[in-house]
C-alpha positions as CSV (number, residue, x, y, z in Angstrom):
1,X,-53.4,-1.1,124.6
2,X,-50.8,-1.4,121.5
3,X,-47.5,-0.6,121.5
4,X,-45.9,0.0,118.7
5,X,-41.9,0.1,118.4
6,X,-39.7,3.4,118.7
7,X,-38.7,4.9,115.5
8,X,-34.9,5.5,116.3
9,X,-34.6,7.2,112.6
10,X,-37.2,9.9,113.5
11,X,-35.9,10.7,117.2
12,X,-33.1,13.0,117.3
13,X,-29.7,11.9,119.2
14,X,-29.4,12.0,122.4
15,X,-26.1,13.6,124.0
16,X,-24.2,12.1,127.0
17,X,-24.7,14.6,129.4
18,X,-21.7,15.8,130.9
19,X,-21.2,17.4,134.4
20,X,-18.5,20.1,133.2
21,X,-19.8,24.3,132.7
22,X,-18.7,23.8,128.6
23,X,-21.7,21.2,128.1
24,X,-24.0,23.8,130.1
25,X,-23.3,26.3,128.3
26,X,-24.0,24.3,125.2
27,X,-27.0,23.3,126.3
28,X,-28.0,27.0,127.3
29,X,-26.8,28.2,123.7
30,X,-29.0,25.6,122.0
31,X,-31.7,25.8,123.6
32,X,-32.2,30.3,123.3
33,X,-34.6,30.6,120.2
34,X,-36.7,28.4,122.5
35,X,-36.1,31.5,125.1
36,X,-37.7,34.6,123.0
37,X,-39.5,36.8,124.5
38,X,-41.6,39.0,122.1
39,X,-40.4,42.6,122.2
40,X,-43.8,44.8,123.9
41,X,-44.3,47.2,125.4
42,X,-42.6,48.5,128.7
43,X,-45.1,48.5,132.0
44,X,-44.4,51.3,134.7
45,X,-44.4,50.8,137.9
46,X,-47.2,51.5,140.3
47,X,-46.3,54.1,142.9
48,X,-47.0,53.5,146.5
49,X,-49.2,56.3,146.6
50,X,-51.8,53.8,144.6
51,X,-51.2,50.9,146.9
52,X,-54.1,51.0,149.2
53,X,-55.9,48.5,150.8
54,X,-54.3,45.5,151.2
55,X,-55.7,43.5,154.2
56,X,-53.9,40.0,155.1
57,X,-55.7,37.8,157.4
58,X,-53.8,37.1,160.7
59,X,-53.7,33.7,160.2
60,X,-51.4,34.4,157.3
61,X,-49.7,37.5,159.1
62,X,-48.5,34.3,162.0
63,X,-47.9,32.0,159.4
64,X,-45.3,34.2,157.8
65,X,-44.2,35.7,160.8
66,X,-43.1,32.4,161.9
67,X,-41.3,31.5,158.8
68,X,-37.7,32.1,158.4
69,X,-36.0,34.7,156.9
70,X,-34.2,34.1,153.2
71,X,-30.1,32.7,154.1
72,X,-31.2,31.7,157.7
């Protein structure tokens, strides 16, 4: 295997990160163009009348059943 040494002029700097909501924020606001979402277009919902058919095992009906609810 060969190693070869980092280019430090190539990498870009590095910030300190800091634990404070200014430096999040920051960070969120550079980092949106890597966020965009292509505008297309909108899907409707499916109305319940449509829904038909779903089976779940029982295995899986116990499994969740025995699982706590969400802020227990």
């Amino acid at each position: 295997m060969t190693v070869f040494p980092q280019d430090r002029a190539a990498a870009p700097a590095v910030e300190q990160a800091t634990d404070t909501w200014e430096a999040l924020r920051g960070a969120c606001t550079r980092m949106v163009p890597h966020w965009a979402v292509p505008a297309g277009p909108a899907v409707a919902p499916v109305p319940p009348s449509r829904i038909h058919g779903v089976t779940v095992p029982a295995a899986s009906a116990r499994l969740l059943d025995g699982m706590s609810e969400y802020g227990d």
